[in-house]
N, C-alpha and C positions, 0 to 999 in steps of 0.2 A: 504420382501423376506424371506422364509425358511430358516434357518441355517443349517448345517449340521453337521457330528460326522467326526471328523478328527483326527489321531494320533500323539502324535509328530512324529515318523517314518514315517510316510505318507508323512509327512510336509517334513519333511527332506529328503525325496527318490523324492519328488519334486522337490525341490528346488536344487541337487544336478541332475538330468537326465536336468534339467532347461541351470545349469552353465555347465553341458557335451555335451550339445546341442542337445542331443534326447529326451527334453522332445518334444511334438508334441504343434504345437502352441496351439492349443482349450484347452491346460489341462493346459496347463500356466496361459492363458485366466479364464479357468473357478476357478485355484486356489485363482487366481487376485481378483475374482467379487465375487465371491458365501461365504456369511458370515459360518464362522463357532462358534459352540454352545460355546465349552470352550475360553473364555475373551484371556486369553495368549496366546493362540493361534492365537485367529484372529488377537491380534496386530499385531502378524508377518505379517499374510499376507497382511494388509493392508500396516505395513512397507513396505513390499515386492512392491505392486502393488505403492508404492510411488516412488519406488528408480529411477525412470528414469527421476523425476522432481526432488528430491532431489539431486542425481549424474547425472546429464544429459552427453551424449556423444557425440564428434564428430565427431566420428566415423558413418556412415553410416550403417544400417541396425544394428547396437547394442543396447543394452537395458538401459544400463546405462555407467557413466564410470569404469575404473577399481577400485576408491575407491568403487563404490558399487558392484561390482563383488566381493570384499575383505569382504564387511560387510552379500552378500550372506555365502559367505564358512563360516563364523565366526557362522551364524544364523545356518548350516549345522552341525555344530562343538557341540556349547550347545543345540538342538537338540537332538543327538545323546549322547551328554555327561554331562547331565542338573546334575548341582552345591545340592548336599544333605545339607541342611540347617542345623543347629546344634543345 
């Protein structure tokens, strides 16, 4: 499968309209499935695309449980505010 060029912003403007509930299902979907080119990044999303077998929910029509809804915001958080190495 192609990879594609993905921002962390992007990642994270996903993953945050994702847990507001206006991401649109197919863009959730397509963040899920469609590899992206930079390695740190696609871990996320493959983290991402795991968290409903890793945090499963019993909740009806939910993604994960709220522990992975916490390790979304967290993946939101360094993201937007990734660690300058020293």
């Amino acid at each position: 499968m192609r990879k594609i060029d993905r921002s962390s912003g992007e990642i994270a403007d996903t993953i945050e309209r994702f847990l507001d509930g206006i991401c649109r299902r197919w863009d959730w979907d397509d963040f899920c499935t469609v590899p992206i080119r930079d390695p740190q990044l696609d871990a996320i999303r493959l983290r991402c695309a795991g968290l409903s077998q890793e945090f499963p929910t019993a909740e009806k029509g939910h993604y994960c449980s709220k522990a992975g809804l916490e390790v979304l915001r967290q993946m939101v958080r360094e993201l937007q505010h990734p660690k300058i190495p020293n």
